[in-house]
MARVO-266181 format. One record per residue (C-alpha): residue in one letter; x, y, z; residue number from 0. Coordinates in steps of 0.05 Angstrom, whole numbers, plus 32768, in hexadecimal, padded with zeros to 4 digits. Example, Ala and Ser with C-alpha at 12.3 -4.5 7.8 and 13.67 -1.06 7.14 Angstrom:
! residues 2
A  80F6  7FA6  809C  0 .
S  8111  7FEB  808F  1 .
END
This chain:
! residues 84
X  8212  8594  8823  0 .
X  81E9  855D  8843  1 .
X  81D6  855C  8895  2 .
X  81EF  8520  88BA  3 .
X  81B0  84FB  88C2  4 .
X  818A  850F  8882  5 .
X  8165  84EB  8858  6 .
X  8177  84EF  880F  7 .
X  813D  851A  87DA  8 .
X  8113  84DF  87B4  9 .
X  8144  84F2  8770  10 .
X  8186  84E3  8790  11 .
X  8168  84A1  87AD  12 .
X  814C  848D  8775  13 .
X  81A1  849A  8750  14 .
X  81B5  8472  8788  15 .
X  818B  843C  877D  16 .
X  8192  8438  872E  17 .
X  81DF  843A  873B  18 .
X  81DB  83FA  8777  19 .
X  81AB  83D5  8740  20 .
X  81DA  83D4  8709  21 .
X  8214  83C6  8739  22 .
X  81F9  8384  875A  23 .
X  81DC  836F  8714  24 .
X  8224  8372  86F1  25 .
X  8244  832E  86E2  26 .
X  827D  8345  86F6  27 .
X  826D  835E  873F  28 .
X  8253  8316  874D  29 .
X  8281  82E4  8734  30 .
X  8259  82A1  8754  31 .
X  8218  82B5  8730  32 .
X  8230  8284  86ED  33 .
X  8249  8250  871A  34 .
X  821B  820B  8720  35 .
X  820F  81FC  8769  36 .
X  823A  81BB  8782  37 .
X  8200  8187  8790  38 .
X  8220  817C  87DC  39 .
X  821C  81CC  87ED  40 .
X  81D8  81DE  87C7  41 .
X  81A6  81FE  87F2  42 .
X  8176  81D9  87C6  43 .
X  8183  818E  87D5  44 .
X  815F  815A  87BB  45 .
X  813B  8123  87EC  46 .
X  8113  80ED  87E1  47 .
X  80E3  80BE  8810  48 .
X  80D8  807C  880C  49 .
X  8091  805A  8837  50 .
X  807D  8019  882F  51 .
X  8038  8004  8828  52 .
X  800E  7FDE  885E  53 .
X  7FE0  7FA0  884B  54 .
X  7F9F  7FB3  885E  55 .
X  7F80  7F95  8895  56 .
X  7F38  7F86  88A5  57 .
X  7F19  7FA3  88E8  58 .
X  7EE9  7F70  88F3  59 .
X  7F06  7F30  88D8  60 .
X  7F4F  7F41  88E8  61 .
X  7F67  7F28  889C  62 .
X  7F9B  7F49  8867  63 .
X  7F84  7F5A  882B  64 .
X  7F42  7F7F  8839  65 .
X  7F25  7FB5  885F  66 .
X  7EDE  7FB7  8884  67 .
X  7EB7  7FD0  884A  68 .
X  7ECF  7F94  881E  69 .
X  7ECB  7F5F  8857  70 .
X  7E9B  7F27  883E  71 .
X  7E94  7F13  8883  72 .
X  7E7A  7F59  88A0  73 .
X  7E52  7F5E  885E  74 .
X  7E2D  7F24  8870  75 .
X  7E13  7F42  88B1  76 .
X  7DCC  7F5F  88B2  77 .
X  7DDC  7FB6  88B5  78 .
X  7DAF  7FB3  8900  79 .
X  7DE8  7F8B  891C  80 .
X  7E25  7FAE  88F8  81 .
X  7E07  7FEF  8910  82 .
X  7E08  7FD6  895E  83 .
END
């Protein structure tokens, strides 16, 4: 007879938990497992983002199409001055 409040010996936990195993893995016992999820109710739902690019834009000379380190302007500055 077991005491209200006892823990179970390490062999009839160990029956328990064979038994539970093979009870959640039947087919039967879980009916929805088959089933493919419904696109509008899957946990896993698809997303995409969409960005759109900026023109680059030129610190010093304020044109498109370029950034500082290609600016023919800025490269034609002595590296004293573009360092002050």
């Amino acid at each position: 007879m077991k005491v209200k409040g006892s823990y179970p010996g390490l062999k009839e936990f160990a029956e328990f938990m064979v038994k539970e195993t093979e009870r959640v893995c039947d087919p039967a016992m879980n009916p929805d497992k088959d089933k493919k999820p419904n696109k509008e109710n899957s946990k896993e739902s698809r997303r995409s983002y969409s960005t759109t690019a900026k023109k680059p834009r030129c610190i010093y000379c304020n044109k498109e199409n370029h950034y500082i380190d290609e600016c023919k302007k800025f490269g034609a500055i002595p590296v004293k001055e573009r360092q002050e």
